[in-house]
C-alpha positions in Angstrom: 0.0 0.0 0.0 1.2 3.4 0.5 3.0 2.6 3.2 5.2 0.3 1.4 5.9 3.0 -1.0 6.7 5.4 1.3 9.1 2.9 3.0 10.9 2.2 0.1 11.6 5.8 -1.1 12.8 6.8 2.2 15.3 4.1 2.6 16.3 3.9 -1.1 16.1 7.9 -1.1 14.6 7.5 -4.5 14.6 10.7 -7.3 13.5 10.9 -10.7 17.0 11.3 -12.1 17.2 7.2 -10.7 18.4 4.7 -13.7 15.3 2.3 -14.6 17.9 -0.4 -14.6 18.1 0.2 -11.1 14.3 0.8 -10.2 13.7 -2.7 -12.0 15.8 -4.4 -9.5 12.9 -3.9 -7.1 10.0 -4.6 -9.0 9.5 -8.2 -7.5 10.5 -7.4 -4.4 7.6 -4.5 -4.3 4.8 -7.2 -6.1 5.6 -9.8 -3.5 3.9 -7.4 -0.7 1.0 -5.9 -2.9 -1.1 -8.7 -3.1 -4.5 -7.2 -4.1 -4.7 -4.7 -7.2 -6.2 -1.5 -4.6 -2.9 -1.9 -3.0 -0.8 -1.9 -6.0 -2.7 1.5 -7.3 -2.7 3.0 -3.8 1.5 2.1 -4.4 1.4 3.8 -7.7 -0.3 6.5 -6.7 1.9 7.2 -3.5 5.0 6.5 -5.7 4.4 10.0 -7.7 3.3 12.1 -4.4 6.5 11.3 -3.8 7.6 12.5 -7.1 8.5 9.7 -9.1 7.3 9.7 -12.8 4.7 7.9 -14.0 7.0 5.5 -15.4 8.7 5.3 -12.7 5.9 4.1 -10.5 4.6 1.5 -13.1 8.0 0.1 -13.1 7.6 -0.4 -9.5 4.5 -1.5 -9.4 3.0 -3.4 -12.8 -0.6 -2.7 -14.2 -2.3 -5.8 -14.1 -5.0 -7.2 -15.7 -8.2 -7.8 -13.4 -8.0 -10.6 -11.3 -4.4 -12.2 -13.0 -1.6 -11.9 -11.1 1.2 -12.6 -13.2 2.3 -9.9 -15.9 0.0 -9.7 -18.7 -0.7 -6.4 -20.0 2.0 -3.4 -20.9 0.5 -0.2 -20.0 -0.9 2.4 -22.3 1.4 4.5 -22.5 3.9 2.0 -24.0 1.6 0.5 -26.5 1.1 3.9 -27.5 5.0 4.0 -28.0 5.0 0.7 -29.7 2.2 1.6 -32.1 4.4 4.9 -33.2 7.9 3.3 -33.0 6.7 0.1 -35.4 4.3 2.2 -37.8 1.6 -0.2 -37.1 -1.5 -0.7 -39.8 -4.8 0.3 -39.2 -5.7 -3.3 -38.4 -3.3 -3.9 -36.2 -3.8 -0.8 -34.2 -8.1 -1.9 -34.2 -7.1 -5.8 -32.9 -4.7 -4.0 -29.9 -7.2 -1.7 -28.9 -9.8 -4.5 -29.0 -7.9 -6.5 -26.7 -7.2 -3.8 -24.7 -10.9 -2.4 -24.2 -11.9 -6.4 -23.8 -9.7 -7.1 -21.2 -10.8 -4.4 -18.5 -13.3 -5.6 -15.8 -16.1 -3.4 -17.6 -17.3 -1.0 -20.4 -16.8 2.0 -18.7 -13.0 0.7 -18.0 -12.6 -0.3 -21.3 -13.6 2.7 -22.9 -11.5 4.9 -20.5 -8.3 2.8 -21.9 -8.9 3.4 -25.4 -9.6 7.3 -24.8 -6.1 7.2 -22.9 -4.7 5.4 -25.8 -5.9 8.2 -28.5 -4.6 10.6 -25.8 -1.2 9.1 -25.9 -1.2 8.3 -29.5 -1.5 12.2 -29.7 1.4 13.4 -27.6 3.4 11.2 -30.0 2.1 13.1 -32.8 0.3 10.0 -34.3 -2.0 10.6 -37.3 -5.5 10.9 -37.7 -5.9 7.2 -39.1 -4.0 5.8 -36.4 -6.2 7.4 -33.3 -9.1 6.3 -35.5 -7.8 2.8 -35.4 -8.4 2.6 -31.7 -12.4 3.4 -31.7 -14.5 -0.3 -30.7 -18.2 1.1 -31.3 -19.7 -1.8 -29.6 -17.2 -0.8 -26.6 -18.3 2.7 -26.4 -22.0 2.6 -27.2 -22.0 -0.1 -24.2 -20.0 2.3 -21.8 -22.2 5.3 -22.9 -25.4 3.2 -21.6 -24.1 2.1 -18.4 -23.2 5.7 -17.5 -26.6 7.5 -18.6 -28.2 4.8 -16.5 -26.3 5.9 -13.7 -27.0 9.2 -14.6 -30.7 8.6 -14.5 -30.1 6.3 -11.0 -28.7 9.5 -9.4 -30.8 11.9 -10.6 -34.1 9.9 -9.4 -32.5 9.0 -6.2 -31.6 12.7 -5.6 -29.4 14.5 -3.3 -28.8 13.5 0.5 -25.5 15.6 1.9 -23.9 14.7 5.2 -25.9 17.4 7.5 -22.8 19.3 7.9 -22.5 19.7 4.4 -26.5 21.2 3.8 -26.5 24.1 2.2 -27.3 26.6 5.3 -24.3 25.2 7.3 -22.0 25.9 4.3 -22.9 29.3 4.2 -23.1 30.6 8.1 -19.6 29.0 8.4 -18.5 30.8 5.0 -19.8 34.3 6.3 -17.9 33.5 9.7 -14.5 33.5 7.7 -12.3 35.9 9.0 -9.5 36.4 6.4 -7.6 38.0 9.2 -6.5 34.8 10.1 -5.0 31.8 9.3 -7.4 29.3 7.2 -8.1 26.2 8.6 -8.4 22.9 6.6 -12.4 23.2 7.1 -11.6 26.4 5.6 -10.3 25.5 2.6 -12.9 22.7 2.2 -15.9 25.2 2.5 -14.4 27.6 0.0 -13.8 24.3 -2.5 -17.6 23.5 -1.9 -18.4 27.6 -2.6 -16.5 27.3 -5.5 -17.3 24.0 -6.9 -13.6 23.2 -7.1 -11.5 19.7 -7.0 -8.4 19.7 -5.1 -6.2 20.5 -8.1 -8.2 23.5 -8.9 -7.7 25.2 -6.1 -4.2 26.3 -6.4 -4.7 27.8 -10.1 -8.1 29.2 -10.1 -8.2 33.2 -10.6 -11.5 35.3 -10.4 -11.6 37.7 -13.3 -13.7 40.1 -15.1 -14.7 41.3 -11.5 -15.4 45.1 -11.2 -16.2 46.4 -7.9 -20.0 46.9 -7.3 -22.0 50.0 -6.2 -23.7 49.8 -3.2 -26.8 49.7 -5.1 -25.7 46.1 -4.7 -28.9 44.8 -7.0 -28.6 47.8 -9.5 -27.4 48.0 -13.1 -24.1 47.7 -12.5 -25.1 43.8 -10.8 -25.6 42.8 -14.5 -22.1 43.8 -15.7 -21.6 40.0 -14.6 -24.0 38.1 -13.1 -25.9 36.1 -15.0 -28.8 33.8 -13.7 -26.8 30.5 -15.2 -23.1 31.5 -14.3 -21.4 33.7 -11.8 -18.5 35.1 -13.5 -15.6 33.9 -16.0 -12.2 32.8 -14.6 -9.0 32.1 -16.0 -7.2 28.7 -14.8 -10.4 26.4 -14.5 -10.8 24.9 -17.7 -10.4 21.9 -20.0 -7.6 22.3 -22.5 -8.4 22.3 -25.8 -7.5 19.4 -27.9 -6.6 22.4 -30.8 -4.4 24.7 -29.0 -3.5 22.8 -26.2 -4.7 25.7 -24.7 -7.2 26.8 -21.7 -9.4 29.0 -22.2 -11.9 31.2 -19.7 -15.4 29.6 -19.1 -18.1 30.5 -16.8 -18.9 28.7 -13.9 -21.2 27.9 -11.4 -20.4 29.6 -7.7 -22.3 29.7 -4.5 -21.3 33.0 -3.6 -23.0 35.6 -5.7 -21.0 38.4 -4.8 -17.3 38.2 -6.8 -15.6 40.0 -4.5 -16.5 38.5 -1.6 -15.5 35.1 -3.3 -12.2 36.6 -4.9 -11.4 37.7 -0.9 -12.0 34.2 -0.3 -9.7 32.5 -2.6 -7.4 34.2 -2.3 -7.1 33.6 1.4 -6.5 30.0 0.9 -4.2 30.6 -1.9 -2.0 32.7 0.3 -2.2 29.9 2.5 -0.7 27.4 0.2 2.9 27.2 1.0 2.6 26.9 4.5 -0.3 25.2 5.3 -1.6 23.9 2.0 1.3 22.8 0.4 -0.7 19.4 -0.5 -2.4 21.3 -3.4 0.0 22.1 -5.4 0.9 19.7 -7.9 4.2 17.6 -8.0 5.9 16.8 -11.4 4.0 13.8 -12.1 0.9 16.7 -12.2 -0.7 14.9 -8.8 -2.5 16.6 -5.9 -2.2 14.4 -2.4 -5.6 14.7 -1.5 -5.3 12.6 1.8 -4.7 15.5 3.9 -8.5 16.5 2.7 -9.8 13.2 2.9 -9.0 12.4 6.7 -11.0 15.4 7.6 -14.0 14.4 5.5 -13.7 10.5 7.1 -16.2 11.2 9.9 -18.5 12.9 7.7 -18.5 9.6 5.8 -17.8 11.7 1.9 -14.3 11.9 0.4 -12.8 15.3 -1.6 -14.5 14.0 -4.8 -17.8 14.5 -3.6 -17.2 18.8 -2.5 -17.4 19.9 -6.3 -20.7 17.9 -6.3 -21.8 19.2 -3.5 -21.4 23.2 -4.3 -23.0 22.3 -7.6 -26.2 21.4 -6.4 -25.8 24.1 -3.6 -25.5 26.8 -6.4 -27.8 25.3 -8.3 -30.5 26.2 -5.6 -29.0 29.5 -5.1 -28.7 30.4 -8.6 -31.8 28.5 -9.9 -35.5 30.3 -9.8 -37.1 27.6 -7.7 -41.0 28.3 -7.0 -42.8 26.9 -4.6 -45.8 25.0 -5.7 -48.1 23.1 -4.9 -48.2 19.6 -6.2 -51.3 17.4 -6.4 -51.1 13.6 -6.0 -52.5 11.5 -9.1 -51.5 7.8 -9.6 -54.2 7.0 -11.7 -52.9 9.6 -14.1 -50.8 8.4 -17.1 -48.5 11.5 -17.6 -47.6 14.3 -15.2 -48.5 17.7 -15.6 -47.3 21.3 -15.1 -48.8 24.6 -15.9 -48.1 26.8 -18.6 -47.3 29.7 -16.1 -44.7 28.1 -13.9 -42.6 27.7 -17.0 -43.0 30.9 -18.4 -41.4 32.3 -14.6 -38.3 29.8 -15.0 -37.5 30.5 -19.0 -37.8 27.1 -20.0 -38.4 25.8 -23.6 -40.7 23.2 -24.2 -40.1 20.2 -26.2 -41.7 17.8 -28.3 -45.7 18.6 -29.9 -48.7 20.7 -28.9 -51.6 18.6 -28.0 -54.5 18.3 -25.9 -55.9 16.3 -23.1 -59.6 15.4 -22.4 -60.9 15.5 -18.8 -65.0 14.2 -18.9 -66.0 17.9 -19.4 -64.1 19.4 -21.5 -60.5 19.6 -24.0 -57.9 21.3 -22.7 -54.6 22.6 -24.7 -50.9 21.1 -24.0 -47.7 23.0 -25.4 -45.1 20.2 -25.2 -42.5 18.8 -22.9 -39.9 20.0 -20.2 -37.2 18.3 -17.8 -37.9 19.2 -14.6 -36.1 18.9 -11.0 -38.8 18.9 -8.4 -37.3 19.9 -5.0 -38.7 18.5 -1.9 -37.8 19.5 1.7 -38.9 17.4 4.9 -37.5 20.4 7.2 -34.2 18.7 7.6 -32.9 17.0 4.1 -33.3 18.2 0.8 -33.5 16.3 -2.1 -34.3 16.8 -6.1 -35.6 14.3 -8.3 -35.4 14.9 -12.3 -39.0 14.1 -14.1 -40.6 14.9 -17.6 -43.7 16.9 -17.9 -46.7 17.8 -19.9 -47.1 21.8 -19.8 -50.7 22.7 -19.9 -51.9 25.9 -21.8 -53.1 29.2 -20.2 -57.3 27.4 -20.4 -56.2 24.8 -17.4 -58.4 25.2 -15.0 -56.7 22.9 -12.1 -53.6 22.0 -9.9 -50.6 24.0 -11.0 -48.2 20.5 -10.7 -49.5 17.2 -10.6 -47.6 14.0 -9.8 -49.3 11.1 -12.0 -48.5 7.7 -11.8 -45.5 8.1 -14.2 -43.5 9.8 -11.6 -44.2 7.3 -8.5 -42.7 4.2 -10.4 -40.2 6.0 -11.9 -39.3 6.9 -8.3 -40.5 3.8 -6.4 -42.3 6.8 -4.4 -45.2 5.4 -2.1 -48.5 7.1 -0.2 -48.9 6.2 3.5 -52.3 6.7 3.5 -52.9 6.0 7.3 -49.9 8.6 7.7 -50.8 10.8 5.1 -47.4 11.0 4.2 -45.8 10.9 0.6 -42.8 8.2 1.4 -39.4 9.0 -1.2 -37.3 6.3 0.5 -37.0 5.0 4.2 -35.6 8.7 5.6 -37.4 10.9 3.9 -41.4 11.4 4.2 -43.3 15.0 3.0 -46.9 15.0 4.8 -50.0 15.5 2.3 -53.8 16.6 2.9 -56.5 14.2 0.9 -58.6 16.6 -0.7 -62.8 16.0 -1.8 
């Protein structure tokens, strides 16, 4: 495990200038006490904290194939070499990369090899046939199913935080920052919630296009750069383009409205950095050691890749126009529905046909389909569940929202009719009136 890694660079005082020849000596040594393949990635992984190379590391510690023990499969980046160096065909390149997408324990792992092997190919400066080579449709379309389903899983289950990650605890501790002092470790992990950040963000991230505001704090000058999707641009925050090999300013989603105050913040913790953050900055293998993070999150039972999750769906509320309706309770009904005037307050476009529905005494007009994610709060937890509607025209006489039968199996919601309680899992119950 790490441990073992650690041990080894510290009595071999291991750096990246080491011969390979040398580094190979220990390879079996290492395998012999990594028996199980977490172990042998938490090695690798702990191998380049330590600033080892990439190489390095998988000199030391082998990728394996799932479940094999014995040496079976080079690793990406040397087929990628091998492909390059030998001037493979286009066939050749298609039966490697179908081996090597076969051979991981699922889709999703298989596809995530062959996009690392295009990657690779491209640092090398391989041509367009030969990246081309490497796509397995049936490997991809498979991997693209299995993650929209747990797309759709996630979005139906909702959201259920740790309580000392809900929304109005992240914010009284945010306005009780004093940047007077030194940051904190829960600090830094509030602002990375406020800012929707991972761990290696935090270190490049810079607030621009950030005038200073009037006082007339909701005045003109508010929509200089706010905008009811984003918060402002920044520089340091996004993707590089496959192109340029280039970043480029995007906008993003922030809890904190006010760029100022969240420039004041960041900065904080950036000034913080080499003394008490010095984890979050990158070592030459490009990693961030985010075990300093994670030991404070263990009793909250989440780990650092949850926090960017978490101040999304934070500053979703914030920044979303949420209305309160509402909803009438419907299983017999075979769609559900939402009125026409609802959507016209959030600016949502409608999808699919105009239609009508029939109701025993009269015809009434429908404008298409929308998305929606109904919010529900017991008091204590919140959670949002995603669901498609029928928008009813400006002539509906009736309930603004109503939940038709549609949305309770798609759910697995339940009534508790002796309770009078709409049930959306064991933990979570909204009380309901009967109405005659």
């Amino acid at each position: 495990m790490s441990k073992i890694a650690s041990d080894y660079m510290k009595r071999y005082k291991w750096t990246p200038k080491i011969p390979s020849s040398e580094l190979a000596e220990y390879t079996e040594e290492i395998g012999k006490n990594l028996k199980d393949r977490k172990a042998r990635a938490y090695a690798r992984v702990r191998f380049r904290q330590l600033e080892l190379t990439k190489e390095q590391a998988e000199l030391l510690v082998p990728i394996r194939p799932s479940g094999k023990y014995e040496e079976g499969r080079d690793t990406v980046d040397k087929i990628a070499q091998e492909i390059v160096d030998n001037d493979y065909s286009s066939e050749k390149i298609n039966q490697i990369s179908y081996d090597l997408g076969s051979s991981a324990p699922n889709p999703v792992a298989g596809s995530s090899r062959l996009t690392l092997l295009r990657k690779k190919l491209r640092n090398r400066g391989a041509d367009h046939s030969k990246k081309e080579a490497t796509k397995i449709p049936h490997i991809t379309t498979e991997s693209n199913k299995i993650q929209a389903e747990r797309l759709i899983l996630n979005e139906n289950e909702g959201v259920d935080w740790p309580p000392h990650f809900y929304l109005e605890s992240v914010q009284e501790r945010l306005e009780k920052c004093d940047i007077f002092t030194s940051p904190s470790k829960e600090n830094l992990v509030d602002v990375m919630i406020m800012l929707c950040m991972r761990p290696a963000d935090v270190a490049p991230l810079c607030i621009d296009n950030c005038e200073a505001l009037d006082e007339s704090w909701g005045g003109p000058k508010k929509n200089l750069w706010y905008n009811p999707k984003y918060s402002w641009y920044c520089t340091g925050y996004s993707k590089t383009k496959e192109e340029t090999g280039v970043g480029e300013p995007r906008p993003f989603l922030s809890m904190e409205k006010n760029p100022l105050r969240a420039k004041e913040l960041l900065t904080w913790i950036q000034k913080a950095i080499p003394e008490k953050f010095r984890f979050l900055r990158k070592n030459k293998s490009g990693i961030v050691n985010v075990n300093p993070i994670n030991l404070i999150l263990t009793k909250h039972g989440i780990t650092s890749s949850k926090l960017r999750k978490i101040g999304a769906d934070h500053a979703s509320r914030i920044h979303g126009e949420n209305i309160p309706i509402e909803a009438s309770i419907d299983t017999s009904a075979d769609v559900n529905y939402i009125s026409q005037k609802h959507i016209s307050e959030l600016g949502i476009s409608y999808h699919g046909e105009n239609n009508s529905i029939k109701t025993p005494d009269a015809s009434y007009s429908t404008l298409g389909k929308v998305d929606l994610h109904i919010s529900f709060n017991d008091g204590e937890k919140h959670k949002s569940i995603a669901g498609e509607f029928i928008v009813l025209g400006p002539d509906w006489p009736g309930p603004d929202l109503i939940l038709g039968g549609p949305w309770f199996r798609e759910n697995g919601a339940t009534l508790d009719i002796c309770d009078s309680k709409l049930l959306l899992d064991d933990n979570f119950a909204i009380p309901f009136k009967e109405v005659k």
